[in-house]
C-alpha positions in Angstrom: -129.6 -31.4 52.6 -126.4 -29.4 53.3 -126.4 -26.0 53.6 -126.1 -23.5 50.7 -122.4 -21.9 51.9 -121.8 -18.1 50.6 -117.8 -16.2 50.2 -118.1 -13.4 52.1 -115.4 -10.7 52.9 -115.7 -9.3 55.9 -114.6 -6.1 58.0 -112.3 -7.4 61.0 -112.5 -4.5 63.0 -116.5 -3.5 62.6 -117.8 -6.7 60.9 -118.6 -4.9 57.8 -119.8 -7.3 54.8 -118.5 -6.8 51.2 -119.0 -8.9 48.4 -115.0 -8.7 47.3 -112.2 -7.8 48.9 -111.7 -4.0 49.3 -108.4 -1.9 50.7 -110.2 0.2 53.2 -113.5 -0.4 55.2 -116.0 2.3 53.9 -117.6 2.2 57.9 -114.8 1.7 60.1 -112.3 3.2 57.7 -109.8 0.2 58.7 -107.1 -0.3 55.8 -106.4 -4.2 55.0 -109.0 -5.7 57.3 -110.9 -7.7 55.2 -110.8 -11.5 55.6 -112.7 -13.7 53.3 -115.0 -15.7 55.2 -117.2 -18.5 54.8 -121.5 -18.4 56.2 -124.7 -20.1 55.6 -126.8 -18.8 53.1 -130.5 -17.5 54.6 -128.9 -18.6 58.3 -129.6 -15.0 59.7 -133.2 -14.8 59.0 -133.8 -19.0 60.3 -131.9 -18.2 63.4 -133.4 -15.1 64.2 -137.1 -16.8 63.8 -136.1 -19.5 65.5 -134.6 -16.7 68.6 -138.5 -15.0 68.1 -140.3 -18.4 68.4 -138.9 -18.9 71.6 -138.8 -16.0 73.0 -142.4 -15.8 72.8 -142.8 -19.2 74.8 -140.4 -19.1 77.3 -140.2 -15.1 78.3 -143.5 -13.6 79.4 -143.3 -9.6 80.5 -143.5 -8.4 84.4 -144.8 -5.6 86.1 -141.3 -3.5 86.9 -142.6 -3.2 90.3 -142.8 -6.5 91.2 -139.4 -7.5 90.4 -136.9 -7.8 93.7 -133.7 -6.7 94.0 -131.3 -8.2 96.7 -127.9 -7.8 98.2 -127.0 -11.5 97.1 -126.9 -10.3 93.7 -123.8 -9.5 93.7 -120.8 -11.7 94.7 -117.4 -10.3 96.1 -114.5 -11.7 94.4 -112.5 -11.0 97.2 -110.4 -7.9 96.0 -111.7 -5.3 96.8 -109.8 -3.0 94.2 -111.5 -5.4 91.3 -114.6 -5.1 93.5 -114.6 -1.0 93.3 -114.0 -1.6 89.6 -117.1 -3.6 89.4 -119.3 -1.5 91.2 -119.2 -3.8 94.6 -119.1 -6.9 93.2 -119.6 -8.5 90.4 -123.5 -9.2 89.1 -125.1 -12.4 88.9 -125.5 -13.2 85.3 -123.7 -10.8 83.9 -120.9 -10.6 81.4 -117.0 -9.2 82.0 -114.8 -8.8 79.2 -111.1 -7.9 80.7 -108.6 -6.6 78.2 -104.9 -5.6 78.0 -101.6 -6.3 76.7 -99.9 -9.5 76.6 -98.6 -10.6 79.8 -100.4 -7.6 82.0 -101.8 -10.1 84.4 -105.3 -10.7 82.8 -104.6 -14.1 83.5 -103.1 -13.4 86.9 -106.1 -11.3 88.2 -108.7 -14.2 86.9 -107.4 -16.8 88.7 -106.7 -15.0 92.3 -110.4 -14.1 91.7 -111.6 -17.6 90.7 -109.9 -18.9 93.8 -111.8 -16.3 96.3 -114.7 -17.1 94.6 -114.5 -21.0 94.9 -113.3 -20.5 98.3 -116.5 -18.2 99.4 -119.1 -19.6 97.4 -118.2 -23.1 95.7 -117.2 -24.2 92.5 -115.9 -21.9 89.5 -115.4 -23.2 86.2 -111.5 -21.6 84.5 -111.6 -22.9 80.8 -108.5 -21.9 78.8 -107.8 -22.0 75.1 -104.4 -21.0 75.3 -102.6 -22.9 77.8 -102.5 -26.3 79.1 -104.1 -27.6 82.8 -100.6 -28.4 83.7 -99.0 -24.0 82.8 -102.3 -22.8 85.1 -101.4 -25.3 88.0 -98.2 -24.0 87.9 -99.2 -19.9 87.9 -101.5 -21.3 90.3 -99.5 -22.8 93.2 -97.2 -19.4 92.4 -100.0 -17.5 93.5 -101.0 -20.0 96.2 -104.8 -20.5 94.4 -105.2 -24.3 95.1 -108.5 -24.8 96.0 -110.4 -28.5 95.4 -113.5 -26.0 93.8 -111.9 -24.8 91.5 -112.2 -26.8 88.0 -110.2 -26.4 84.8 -110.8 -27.0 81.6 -108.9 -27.2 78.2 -111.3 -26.4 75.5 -112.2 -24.3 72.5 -115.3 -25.4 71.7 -118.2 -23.3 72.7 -120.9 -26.0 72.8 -118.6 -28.5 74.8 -117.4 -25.8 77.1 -121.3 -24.9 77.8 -122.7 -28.6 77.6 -120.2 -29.1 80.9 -121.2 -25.9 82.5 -124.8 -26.7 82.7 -124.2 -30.0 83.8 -122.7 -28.7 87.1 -123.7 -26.1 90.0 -121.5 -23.3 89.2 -121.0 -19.9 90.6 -119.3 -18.5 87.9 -117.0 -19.3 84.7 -113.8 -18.0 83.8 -113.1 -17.9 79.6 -109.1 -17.5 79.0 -110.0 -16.3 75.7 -112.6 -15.2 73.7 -110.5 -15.1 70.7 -109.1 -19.1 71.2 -112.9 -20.7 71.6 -115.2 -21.1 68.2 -118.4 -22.8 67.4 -119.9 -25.1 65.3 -122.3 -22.7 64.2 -120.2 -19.9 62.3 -118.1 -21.4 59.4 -114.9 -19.0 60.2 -111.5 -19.6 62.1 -111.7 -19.0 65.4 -110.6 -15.5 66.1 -112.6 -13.8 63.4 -115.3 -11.5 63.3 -118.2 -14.0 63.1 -116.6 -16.4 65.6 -116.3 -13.8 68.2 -120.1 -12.1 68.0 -121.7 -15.8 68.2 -119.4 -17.0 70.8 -119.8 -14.3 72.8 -123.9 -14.5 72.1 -123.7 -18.0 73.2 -121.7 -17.2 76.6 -124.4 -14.5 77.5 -127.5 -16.4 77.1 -125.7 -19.1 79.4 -125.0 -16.5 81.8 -128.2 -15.0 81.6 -130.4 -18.4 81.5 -128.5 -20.1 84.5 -128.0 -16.7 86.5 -124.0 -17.4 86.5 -121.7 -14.3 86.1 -119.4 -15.2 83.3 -115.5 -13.4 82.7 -114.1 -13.4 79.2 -110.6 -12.2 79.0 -110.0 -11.0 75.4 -107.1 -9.7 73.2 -106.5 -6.1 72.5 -104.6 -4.8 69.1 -102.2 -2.7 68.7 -103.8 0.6 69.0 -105.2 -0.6 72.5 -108.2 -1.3 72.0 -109.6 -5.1 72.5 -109.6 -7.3 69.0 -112.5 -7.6 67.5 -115.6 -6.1 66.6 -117.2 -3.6 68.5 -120.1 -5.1 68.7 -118.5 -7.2 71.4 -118.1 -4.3 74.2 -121.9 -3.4 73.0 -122.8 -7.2 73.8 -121.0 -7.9 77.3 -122.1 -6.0 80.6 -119.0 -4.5 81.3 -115.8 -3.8 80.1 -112.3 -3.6 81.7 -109.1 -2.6 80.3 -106.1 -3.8 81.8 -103.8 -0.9 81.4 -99.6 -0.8 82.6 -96.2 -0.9 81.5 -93.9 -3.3 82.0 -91.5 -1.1 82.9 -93.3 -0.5 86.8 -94.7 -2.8 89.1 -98.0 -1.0 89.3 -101.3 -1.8 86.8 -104.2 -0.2 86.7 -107.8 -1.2 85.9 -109.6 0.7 84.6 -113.8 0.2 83.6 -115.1 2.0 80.1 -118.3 0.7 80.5 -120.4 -1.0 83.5 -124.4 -1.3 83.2 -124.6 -2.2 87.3 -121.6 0.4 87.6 -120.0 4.0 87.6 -117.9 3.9 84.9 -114.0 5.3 84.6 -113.7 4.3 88.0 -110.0 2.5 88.4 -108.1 -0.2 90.8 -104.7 -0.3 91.2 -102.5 -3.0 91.7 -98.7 -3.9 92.4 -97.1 -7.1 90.1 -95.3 -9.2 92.6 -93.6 -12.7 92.5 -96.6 -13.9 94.2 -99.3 -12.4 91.9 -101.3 -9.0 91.8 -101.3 -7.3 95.2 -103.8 -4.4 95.9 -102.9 -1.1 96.1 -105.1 0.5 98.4 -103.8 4.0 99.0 -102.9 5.2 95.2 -101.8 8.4 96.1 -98.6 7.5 98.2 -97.6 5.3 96.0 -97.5 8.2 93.1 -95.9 10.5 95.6 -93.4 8.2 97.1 -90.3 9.2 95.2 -91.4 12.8 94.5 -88.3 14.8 94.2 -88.5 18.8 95.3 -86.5 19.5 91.7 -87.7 22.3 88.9 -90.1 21.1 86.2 -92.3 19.0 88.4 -95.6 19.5 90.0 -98.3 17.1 91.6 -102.0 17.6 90.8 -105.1 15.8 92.2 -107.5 13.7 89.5 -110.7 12.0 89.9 -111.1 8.7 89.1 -114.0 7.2 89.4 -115.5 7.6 92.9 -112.1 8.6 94.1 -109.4 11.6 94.3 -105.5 10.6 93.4 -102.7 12.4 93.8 -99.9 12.0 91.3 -96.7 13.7 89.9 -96.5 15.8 86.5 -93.5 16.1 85.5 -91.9 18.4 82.5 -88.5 18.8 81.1 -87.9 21.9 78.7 -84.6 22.6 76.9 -83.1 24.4 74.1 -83.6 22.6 70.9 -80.7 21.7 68.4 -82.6 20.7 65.9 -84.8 22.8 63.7 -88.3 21.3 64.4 -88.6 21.1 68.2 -89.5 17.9 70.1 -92.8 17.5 71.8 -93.1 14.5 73.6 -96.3 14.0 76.2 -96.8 10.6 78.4 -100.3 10.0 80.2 -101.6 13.2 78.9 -103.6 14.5 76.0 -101.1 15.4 72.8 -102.9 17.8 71.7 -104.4 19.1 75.0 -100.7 19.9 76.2 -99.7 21.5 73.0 -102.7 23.5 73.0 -101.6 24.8 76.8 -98.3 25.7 75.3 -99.6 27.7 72.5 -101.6 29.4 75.7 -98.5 30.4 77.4 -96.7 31.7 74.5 -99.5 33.7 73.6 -101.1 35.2 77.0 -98.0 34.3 79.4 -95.3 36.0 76.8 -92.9 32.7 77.5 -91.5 32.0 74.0 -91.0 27.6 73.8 -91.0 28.1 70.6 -87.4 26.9 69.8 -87.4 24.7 73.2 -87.7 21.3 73.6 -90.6 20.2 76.0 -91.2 16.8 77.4 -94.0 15.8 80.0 -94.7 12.6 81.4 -97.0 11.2 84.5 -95.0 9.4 87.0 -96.6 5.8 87.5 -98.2 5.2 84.2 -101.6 7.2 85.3 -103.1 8.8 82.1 -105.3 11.7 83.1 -107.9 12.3 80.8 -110.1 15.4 82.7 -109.0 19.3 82.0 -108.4 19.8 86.0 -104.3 19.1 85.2 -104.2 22.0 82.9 -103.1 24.1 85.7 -100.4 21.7 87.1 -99.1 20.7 83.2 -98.2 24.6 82.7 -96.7 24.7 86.3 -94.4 21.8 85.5 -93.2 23.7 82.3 -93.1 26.9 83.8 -90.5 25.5 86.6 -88.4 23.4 84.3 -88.3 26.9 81.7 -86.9 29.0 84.6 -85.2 26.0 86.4 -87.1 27.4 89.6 -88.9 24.6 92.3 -92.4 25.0 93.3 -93.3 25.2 97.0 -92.7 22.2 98.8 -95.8 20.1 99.6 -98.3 21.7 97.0 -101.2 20.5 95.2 -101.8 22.5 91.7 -105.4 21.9 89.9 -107.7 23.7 87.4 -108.9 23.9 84.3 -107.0 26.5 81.1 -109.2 28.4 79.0 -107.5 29.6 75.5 -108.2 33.5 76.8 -105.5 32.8 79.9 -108.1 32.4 82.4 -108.6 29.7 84.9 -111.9 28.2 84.8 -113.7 26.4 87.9 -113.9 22.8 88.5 -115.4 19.9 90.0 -115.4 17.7 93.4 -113.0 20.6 94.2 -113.2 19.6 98.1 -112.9 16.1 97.5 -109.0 17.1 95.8 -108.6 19.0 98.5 -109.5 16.2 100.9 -107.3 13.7 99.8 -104.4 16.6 99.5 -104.4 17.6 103.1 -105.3 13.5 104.4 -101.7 13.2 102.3 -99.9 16.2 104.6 -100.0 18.1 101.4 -99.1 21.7 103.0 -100.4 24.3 100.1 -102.8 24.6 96.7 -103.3 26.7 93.9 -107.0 26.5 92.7 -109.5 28.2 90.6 -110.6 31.7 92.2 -114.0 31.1 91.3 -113.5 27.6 93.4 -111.9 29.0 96.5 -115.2 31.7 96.4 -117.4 28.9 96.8 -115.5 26.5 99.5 -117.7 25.7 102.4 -115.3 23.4 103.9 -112.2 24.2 105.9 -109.1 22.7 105.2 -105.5 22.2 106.9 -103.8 24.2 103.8 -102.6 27.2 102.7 -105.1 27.8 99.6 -104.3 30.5 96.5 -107.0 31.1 94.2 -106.2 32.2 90.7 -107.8 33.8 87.8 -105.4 33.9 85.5 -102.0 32.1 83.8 -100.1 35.7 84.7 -101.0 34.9 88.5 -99.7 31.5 88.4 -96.4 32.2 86.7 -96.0 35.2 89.3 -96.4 32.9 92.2 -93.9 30.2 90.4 -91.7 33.5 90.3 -92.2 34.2 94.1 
């Protein structure tokens, strides 16, 4: 008897269900998103019996303390920037999904990975929906990956791609993308909402059944963020975003969420001829063309487990037109315009008819408050066309009163400033109060946005 088949529409951005097509999602609030889609009738309800039934035979509950954890767990991939990423290796079992924009080096990273793998630990399974076995042994002999354990395969469908898998011993397997494969289960293209939750579901019981970490490399829109439901990120293990611009050699990647992990940590990487090549000491690569001109400033960050230094640089001029321009790269929009309204209000700087443009040299986005400090520096020196000290380090947080609030890991910024030959800093006063560590600088505390600019002035 076939199956009783049901017209859905359905959200592709949230997977929200609608019986006709509608403009905007009432849950996502997506405009256009709906695709009309095709599903078995009663399927949910069979399948998730069926899920129950066995659940109850083959999984039995364990005491929490009698369950071992070992360093063999986790398996080095062989870089350790993609390593720090993962937390120190990647888990046994679990499941990576690795996003970014087309042509980033997902693809790239995957397969330098896949070949340290095979090379360490045996064979590794790369299965790719987008290109053929003979475009990956080309990348591959470009990036000199040529190892006799490594084993490709061109394939889209799930159960065929997992019927191989479990026939051999694998260590791990490499899905180039979760947007190309589909299975026979779901009714939809491949690529759509429903194709992308049951192939993923599929790829994390394998994982978690055979013990075998799996990587799925997956699209991202053009707002960022990776295609597909979210349900996906809430379904995989971890998730990496692949982050750059084409216009520099450097790429970053960064984690958003790791359950064997700290998360926001970052790894940075140089594009070469010859493939991805780690970056191991961020900070000079930031600095290395630092100029000593007005308008720029360089500020210490945490990422992750990690301090880097990097450049903020600002550019203010007179405006010609009657709205002024306000343009911000790697920082918060409304973070920066919120510091400006600050220093036309407490520091008595009028920007009101001045252009202002700030930018983060690299293509580092800094998320945390502690570049407040070193945003209205930058500004400050490119308003009064006046250089700041050679060799200083500028960090803290702005409140909207003027005053400079305390952060954290202050020592470990102050660390990685001085291991740099860094030669002065401007801090929080409340910070500098509470230092227990000496350090080869010259440290200013400050307390307020008036005892900045005065110091810029000196």
């Amino acid at each position: 008897m076939k199956p009783k088949l049901k017209r859905v529409f359905q959200c592709q951005s949230c997977g929200y269900i609608s019986p006709k097509w509608i403009g905007k999602c009432p849950d996502c609030g997506a405009w256009n998103s709906f695709v009309e889609e095709v599903i078995e009738a009663e399927s949910i309800s069979k399948k998730a019996e069926t899920a129950r039934l066995k659940t109850l035979e083959d999984i039995q509950p364990v005491p929490i303390s009698s369950i071992k954890i070992t360093l063999s767990d986790r398996l080095s991939t062989g870089i350790s920037e993609l390593d720090r990423v993962l937390g120190g290796g990647v888990v046994r079992g679990s499941l990576v999904l690795i996003g970014g924009d087309p042509g980033i080096g997902k693809s790239t990273l995957l397969l330098q990975a896949t070949d340290n793998l095979a090379k360490k630990y045996g064979r590794v399974l790369y299965v790719s929906g987008e290109e053929s076995l003979t475009q990956i042994k080309l990348r591959a002999e470009r990036l000199g990956a040529i190892s006799e354990n490594i084993l490709l395969l061109s394939e889209t469908l799930v159960e065929k791609i997992l019927d191989w898998a479990s026939e051999e011993e694998l260590n791990a397997l490499v899905v180039d993308s979760i947007q190309t494969v589909y299975t026979e289960e779901a009714m939809s293209a491949p690529g759509s909402v429903s194709q992308i939750r049951e192939s993923a579901t599929k790829f994390i019981n394998f994982a978690k059944q055979k013990g075998i970490p799996v990587f799925l490399i997956g699209h991202v829109t053009k707002e960022g963020a990776i295609a597909g439901p979210r349900v996906l990120e809430h379904l995989v293990d971890t998730v990496l975003y692949f982050e750059g611009d084409r216009g520099y050699a450097y790429r970053i990647l960064r984690s958003v969420k790791n359950r064997f992990g700290p998360t926001n940590e970052i790894g940075v990487f140089e594009m070469t001829g010859t493939g991805l090549i780690e970056v191991e000491n961020p900070s000079l690569i930031f600095l290395s063309e630092h100029s000593q001109n007005s308008g720029s400033a360089i500020t210490a960050t945490i990422e992750g487990t990690r301090a880097i230094l990097t450049e903020i640089q600002a550019l203010v001029a007179p405006s010609n037109f009657g709205m002024p321009r306000r343009n911000f790269i790697g920082v918060d929009y409304q973070r920066v315009n919120l510091l400006v309204a600050v220093l036309e209000k407490r520091g008595r700087i009028n920007l009101a008819g001045a252009d202002i443009f700030v930018n983060v040299v690299g293509g580092l986005k800094i998320t945390e408050p502690s570049s407040d400090l070193a945003v209205i520096s930058a500004i400050v020196s490119s308003f009064r066309d006046i250089p700041l000290h050679e060799g200083m380090v500028i960090f803290g947080e702005v409140g909207l009163s003027g005053e400079i609030r305390a952060i954290s890991q202050t020592e470990m910024r102050l660390k990685e400033a001085s291991r740099i030959g860094m030669k002065h800093a401007i801090i929080p006063k409340s910070n500098l109060e509470r230092l227990k560590e000496k350090f080869n600088l010259k440290i200013k505390g400050v307390g307020s946005i008036n005892e900045l600019i005065e110091i810029i002035g000196s």
